[in-house]
Backbone as JSON, one array per atom type, in Angstrom:
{
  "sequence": "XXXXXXXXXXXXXXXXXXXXXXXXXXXXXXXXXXXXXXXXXXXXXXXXXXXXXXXXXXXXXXXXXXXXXXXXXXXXXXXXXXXXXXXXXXXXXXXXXXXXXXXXXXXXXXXXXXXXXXXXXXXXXXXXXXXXXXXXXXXXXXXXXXXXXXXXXXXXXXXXXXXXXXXXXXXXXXXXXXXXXXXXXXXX",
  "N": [[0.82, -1.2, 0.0], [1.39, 1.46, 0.4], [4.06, 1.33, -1.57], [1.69, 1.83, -3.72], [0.91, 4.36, -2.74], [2.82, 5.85, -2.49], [3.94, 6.13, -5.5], [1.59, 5.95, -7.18], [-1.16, 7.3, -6.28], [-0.32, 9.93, -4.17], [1.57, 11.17, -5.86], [0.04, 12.08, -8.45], [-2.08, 13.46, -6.95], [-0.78, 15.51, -5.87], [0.2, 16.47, -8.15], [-2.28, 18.0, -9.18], [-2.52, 19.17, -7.0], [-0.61, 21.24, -6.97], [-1.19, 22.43, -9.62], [-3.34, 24.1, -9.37], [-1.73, 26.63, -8.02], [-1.42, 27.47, -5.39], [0.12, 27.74, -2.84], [-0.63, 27.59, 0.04], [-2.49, 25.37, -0.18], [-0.99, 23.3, -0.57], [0.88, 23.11, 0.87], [-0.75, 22.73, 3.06], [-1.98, 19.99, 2.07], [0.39, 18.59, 2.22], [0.9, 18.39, 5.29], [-1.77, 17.33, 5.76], [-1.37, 14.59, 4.8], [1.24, 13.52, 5.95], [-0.27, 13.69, 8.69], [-2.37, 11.82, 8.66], [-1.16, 9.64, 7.34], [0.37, 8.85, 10.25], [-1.77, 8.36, 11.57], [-3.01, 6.15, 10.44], [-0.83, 4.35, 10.5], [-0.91, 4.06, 13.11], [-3.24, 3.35, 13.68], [-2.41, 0.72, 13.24], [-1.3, -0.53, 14.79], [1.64, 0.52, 15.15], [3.83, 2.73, 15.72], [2.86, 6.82, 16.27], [4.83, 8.23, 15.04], [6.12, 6.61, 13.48], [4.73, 6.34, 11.04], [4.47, 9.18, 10.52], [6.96, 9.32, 9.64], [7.42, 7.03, 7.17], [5.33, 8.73, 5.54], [7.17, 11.01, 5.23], [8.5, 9.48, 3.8], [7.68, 8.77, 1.13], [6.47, 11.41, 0.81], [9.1, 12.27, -0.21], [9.7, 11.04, -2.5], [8.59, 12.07, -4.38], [7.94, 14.89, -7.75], [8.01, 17.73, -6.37], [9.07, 17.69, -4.28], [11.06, 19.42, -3.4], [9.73, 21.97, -3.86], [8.02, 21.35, -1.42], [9.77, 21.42, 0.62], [10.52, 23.86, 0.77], [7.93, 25.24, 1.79], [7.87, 24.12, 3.78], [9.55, 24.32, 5.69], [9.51, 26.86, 6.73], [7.94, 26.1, 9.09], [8.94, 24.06, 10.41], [10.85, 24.61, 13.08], [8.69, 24.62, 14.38], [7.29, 22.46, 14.23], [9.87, 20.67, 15.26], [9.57, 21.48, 17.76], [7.13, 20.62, 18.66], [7.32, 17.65, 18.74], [9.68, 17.47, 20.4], [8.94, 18.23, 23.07], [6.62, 16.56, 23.45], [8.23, 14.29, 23.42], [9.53, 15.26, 26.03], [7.51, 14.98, 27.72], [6.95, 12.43, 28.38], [8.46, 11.6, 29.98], [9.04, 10.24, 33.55], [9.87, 12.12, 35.68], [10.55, 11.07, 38.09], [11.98, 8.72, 38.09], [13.92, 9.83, 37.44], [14.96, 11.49, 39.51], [14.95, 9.55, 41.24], [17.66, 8.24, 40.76], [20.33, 10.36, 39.86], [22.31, 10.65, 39.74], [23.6, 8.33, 38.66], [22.59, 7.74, 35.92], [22.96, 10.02, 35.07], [26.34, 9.26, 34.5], [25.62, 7.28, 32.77], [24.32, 8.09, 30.72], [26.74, 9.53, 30.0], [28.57, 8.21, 29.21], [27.17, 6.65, 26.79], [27.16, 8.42, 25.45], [30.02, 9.13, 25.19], [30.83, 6.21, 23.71], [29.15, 6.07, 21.54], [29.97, 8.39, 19.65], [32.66, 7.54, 19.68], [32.11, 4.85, 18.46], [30.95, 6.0, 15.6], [33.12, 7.82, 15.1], [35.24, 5.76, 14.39], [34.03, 4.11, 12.33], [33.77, 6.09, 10.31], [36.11, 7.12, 9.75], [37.35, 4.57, 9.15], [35.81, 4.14, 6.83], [37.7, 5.73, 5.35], [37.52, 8.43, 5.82], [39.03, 11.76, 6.48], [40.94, 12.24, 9.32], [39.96, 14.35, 10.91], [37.55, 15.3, 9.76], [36.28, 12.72, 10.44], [36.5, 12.57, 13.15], [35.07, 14.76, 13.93], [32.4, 14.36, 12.75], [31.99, 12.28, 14.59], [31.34, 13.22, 16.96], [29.59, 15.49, 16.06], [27.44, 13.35, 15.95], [26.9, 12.0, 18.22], [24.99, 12.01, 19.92], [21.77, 10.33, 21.06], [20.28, 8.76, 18.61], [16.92, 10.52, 17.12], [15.09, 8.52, 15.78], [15.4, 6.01, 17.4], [14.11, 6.2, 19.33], [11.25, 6.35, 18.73], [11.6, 3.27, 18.09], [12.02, 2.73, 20.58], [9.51, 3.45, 21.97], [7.88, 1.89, 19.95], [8.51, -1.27, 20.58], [7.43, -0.89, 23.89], [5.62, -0.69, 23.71], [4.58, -3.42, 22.34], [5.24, -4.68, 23.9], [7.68, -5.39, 24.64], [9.54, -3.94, 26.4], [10.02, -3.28, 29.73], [8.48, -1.01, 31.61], [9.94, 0.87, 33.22], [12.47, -0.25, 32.0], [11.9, 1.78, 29.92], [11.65, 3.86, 30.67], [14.15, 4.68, 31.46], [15.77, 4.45, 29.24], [14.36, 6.51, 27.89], [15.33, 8.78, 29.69], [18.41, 8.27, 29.56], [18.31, 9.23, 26.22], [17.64, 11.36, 26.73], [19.19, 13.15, 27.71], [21.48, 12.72, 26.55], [20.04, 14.02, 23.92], [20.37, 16.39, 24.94], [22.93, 17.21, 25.61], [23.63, 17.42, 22.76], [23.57, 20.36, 21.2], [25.54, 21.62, 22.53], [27.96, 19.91, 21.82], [27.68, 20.11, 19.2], [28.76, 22.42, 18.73], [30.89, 22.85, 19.63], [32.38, 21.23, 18.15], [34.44, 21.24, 15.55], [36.4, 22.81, 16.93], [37.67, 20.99, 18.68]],
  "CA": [[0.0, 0.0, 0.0], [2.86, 2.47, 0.57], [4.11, 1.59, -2.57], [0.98, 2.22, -4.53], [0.47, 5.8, -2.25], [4.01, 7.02, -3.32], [4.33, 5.98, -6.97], [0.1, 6.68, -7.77], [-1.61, 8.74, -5.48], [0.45, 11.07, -4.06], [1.82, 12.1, -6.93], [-1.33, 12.37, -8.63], [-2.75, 14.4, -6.04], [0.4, 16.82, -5.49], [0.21, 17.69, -9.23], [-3.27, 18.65, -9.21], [-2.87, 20.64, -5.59], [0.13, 22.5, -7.48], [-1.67, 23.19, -10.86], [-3.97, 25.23, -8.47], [-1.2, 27.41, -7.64], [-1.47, 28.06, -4.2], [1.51, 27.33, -1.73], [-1.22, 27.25, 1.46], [-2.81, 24.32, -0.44], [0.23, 22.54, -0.7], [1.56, 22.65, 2.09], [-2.36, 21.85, 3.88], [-2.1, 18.83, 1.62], [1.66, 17.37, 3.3], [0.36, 18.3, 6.42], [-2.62, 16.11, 5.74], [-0.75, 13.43, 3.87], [2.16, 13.4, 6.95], [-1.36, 13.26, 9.91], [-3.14, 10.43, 7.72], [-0.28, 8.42, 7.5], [0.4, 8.48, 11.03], [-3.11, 7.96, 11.88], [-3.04, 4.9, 9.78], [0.3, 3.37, 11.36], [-1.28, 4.47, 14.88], [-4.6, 2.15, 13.68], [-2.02, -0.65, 12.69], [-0.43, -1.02, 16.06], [2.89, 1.1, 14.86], [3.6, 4.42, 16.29], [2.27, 7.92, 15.06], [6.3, 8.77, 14.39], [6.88, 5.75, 12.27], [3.94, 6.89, 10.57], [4.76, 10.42, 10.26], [8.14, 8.77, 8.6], [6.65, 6.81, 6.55], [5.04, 10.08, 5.31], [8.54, 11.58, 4.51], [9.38, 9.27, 2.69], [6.37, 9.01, 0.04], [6.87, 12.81, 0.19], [10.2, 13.04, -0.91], [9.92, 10.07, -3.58], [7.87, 12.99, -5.65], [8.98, 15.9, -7.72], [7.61, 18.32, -6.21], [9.93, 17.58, -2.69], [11.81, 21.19, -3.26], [8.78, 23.25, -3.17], [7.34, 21.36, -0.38], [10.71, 21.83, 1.57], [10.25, 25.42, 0.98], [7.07, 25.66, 2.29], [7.3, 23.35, 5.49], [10.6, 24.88, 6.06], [9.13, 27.85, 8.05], [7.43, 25.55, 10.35], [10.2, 23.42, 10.79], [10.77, 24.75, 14.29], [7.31, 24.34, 15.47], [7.54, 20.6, 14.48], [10.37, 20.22, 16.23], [9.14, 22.14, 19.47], [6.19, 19.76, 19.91], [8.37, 16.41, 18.95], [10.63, 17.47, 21.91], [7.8, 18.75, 24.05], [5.98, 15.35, 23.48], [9.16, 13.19, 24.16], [9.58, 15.18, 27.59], [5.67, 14.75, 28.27], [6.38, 10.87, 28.25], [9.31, 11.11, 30.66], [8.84, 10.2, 34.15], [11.11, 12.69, 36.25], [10.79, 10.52, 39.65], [12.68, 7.92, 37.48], [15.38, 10.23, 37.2], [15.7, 11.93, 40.67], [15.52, 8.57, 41.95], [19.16, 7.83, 40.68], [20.46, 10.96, 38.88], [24.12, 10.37, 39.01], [24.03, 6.93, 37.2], [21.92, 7.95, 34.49], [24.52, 11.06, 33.79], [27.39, 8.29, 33.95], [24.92, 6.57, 31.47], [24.32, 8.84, 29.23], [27.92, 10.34, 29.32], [28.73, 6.56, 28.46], [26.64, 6.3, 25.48], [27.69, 9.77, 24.23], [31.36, 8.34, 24.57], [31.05, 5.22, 23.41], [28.79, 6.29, 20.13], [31.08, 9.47, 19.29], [34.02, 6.69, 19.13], [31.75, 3.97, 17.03], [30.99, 6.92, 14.52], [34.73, 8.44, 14.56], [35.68, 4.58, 13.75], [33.06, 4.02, 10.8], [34.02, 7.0, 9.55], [37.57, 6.91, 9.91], [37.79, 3.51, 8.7], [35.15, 4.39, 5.15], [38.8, 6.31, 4.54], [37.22, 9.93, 5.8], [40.27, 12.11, 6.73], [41.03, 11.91, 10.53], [39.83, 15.83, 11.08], [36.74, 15.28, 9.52], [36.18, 11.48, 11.25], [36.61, 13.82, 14.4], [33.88, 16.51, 13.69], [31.2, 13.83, 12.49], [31.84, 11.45, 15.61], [31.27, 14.15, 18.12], [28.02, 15.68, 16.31], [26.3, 12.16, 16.06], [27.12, 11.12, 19.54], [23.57, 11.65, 21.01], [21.03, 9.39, 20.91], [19.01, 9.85, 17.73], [15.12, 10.24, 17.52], [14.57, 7.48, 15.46], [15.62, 5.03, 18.5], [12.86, 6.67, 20.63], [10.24, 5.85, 18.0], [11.96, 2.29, 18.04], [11.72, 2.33, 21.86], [8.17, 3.3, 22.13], [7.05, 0.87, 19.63], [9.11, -2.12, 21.7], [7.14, -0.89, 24.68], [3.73, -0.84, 23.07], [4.73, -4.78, 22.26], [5.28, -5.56, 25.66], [9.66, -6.07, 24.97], [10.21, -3.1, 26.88], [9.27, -2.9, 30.82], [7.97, 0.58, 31.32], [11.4, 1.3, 34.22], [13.98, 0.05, 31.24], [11.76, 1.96, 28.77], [12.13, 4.92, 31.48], [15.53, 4.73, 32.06], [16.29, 4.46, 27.96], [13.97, 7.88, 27.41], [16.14, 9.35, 30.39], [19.57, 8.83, 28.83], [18.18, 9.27, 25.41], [17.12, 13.14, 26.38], [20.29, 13.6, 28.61], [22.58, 12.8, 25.27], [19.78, 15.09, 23.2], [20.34, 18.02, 26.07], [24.43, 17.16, 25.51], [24.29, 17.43, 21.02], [24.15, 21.53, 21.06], [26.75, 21.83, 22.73], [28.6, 18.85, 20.86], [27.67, 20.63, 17.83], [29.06, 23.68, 18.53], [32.35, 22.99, 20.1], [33.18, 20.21, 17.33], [35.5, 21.94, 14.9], [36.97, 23.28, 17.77], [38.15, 19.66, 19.47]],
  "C": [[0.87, 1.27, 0.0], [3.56, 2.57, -1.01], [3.09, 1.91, -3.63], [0.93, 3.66, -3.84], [1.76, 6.37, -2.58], [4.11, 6.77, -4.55], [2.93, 6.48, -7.63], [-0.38, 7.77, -7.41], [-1.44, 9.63, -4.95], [0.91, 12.11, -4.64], [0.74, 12.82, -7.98], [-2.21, 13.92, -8.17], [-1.92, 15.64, -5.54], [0.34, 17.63, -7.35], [-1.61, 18.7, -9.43], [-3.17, 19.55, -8.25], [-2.26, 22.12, -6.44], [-0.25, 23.16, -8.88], [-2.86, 24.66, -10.35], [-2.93, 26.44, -8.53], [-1.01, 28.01, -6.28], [-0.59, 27.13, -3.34], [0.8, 26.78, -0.18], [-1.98, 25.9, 0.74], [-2.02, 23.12, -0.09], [0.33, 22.06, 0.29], [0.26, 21.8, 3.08], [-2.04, 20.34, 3.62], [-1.03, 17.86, 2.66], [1.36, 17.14, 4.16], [-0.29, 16.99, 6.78], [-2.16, 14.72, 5.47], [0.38, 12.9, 5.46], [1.25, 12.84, 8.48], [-1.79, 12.0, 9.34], [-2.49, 9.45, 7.88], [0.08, 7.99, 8.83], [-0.62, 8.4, 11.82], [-3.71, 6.59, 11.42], [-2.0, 4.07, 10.89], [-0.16, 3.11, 13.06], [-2.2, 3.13, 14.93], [-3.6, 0.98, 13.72], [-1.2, -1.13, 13.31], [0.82, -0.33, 15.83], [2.64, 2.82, 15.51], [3.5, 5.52, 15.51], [3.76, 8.27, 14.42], [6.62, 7.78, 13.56], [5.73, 6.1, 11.21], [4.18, 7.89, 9.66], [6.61, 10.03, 9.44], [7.95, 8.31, 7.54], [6.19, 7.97, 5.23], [5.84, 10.36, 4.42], [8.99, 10.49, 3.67], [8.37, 8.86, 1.29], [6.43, 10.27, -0.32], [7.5, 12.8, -0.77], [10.58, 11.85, -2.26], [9.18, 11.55, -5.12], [8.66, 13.84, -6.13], [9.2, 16.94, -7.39], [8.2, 18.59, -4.56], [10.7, 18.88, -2.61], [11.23, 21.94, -3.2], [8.22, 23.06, -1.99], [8.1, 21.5, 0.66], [10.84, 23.4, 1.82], [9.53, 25.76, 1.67], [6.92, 25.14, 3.73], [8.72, 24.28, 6.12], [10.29, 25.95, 7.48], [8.66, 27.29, 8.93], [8.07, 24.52, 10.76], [10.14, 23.63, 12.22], [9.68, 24.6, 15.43], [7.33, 22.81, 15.73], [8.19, 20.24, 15.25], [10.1, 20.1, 17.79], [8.29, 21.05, 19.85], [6.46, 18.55, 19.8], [8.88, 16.86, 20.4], [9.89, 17.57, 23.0], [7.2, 16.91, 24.59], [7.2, 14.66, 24.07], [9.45, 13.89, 25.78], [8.25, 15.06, 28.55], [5.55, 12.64, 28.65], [7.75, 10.49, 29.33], [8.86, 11.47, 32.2], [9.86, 10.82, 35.03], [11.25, 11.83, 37.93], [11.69, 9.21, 39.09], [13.83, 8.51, 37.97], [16.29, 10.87, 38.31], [16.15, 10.5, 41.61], [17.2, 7.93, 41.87], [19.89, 8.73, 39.54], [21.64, 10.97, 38.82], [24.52, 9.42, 38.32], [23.61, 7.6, 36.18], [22.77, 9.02, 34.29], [25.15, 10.39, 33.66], [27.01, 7.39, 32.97], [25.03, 6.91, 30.81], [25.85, 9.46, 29.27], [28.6, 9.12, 29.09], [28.3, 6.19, 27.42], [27.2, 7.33, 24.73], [28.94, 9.38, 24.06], [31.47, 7.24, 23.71], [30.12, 5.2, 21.76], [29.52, 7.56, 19.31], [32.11, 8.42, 19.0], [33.66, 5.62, 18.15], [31.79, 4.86, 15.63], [32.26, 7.26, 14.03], [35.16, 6.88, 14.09], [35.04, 4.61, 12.37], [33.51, 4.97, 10.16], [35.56, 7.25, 8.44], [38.32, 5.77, 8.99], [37.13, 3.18, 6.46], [36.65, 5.63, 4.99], [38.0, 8.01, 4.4], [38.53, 10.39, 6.32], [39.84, 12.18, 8.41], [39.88, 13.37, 11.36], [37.86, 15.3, 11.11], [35.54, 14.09, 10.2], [35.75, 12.1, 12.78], [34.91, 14.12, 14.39], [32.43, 15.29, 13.48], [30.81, 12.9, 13.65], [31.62, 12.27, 16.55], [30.09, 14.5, 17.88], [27.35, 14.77, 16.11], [26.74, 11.74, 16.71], [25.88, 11.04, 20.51], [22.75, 10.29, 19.82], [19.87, 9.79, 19.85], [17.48, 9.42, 17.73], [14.47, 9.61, 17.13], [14.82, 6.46, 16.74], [14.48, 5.45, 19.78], [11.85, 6.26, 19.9], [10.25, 3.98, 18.1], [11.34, 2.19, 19.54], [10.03, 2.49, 22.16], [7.47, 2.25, 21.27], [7.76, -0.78, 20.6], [8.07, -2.15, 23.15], [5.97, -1.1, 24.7], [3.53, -2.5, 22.55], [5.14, -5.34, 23.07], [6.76, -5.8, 26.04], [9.79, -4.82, 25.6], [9.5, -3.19, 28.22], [9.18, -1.41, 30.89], [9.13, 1.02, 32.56], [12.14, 1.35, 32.87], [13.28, 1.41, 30.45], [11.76, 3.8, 29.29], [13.51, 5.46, 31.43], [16.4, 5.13, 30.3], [15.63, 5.67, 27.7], [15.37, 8.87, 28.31], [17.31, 9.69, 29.74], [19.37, 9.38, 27.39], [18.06, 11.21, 25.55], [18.36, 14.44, 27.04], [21.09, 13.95, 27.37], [22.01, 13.27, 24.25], [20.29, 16.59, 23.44], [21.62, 18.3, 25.34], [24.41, 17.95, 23.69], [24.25, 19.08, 20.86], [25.16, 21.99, 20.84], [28.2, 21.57, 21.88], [29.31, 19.61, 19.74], [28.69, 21.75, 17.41], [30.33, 24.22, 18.89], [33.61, 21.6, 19.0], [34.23, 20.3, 16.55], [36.55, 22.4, 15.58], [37.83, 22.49, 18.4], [38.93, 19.18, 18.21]]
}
């Protein structure tokens, strides 16, 4: 079904929005097309973010993926705001006062120990050492696909709702950390 909604109907339905001419159409449409889909995955036991992935990638199979990056572009930051919002709405902070010096030695354990897998992979695909550097430092947090992963895990019963605590915890500790990361990387 996915493959018939990105190769038929999507496209289909994106050239007609854009023969209209109107940019607030458009964009209405992704919107819709991006909710739908994760309103579907939601019905089909999968989470609204694999969903809302999903989505993106039926989007960007079209040709029409450079105007609609234009237009979502400005709201870019809102998306993000209520992604992040939502992932700290699902974290239990009595989790975290209950033992908040492990979980920093956690998460400043995963941020080490995935900063040095990355600088390897990198290093070793024959990137120059500099550059190996700079890319292992800003992908050392925990990325937001693995939270989508973890909530569906938990919604299938493989996750107890403590580990699945304890894995949002470091996961938002080593989000808090990638700013910084980011911004002192060139620099290291």
């Amino acid at each position: 079904s996915i493959f018939l909604l990105s190769r038929l109907l999507v496209p289909r339905a994106l050239l007609l929005i854009a023969r209209t001419g109107s940019k607030e159409h458009l964009t209405l449409f992704v919107i819709l097309i991006i909710l739908g889909t994760g309103w579907v995955s939601q019905s089909l036991g999968l989470s609204l973010a694999m969903g809302a992935f999903i989505a993106g990638l039926i989007i960007s199979d079209s040709e029409y993926t450079h105007q609609i990056i234009l237009d979502i572009l400005p709201l870019r930051d809102y998306f993000v705001s209520i992604f992040f919002i939502s992932i700290g709405m699902l974290l239990n902070i009595h989790y975290f006062l209950k033992d908040a010096l492990w979980y920093l030695e956690l998460a400043s354990a995963v941020v080490a120990v995935k900063a040095l897998a990355t600088f390897v992979a990198c290093w070793i695909s024959r990137s120059p050492y500099r550059i190996s550097m700079i890319v292992g430092i800003r992908l050392a947090q925990v990325g937001e696909f693995s939270l989508m992963i973890a909530d569906t895990a938990l919604n299938q019963g493989l996750f107890p709702q403590e580990m699945y605590q304890s894995f949002l915890i470091i996961s938002i500790l080593s989000i808090m950390v990638a700013p910084i990361c980011i911004r002192f990387s060139t620099r290291v």
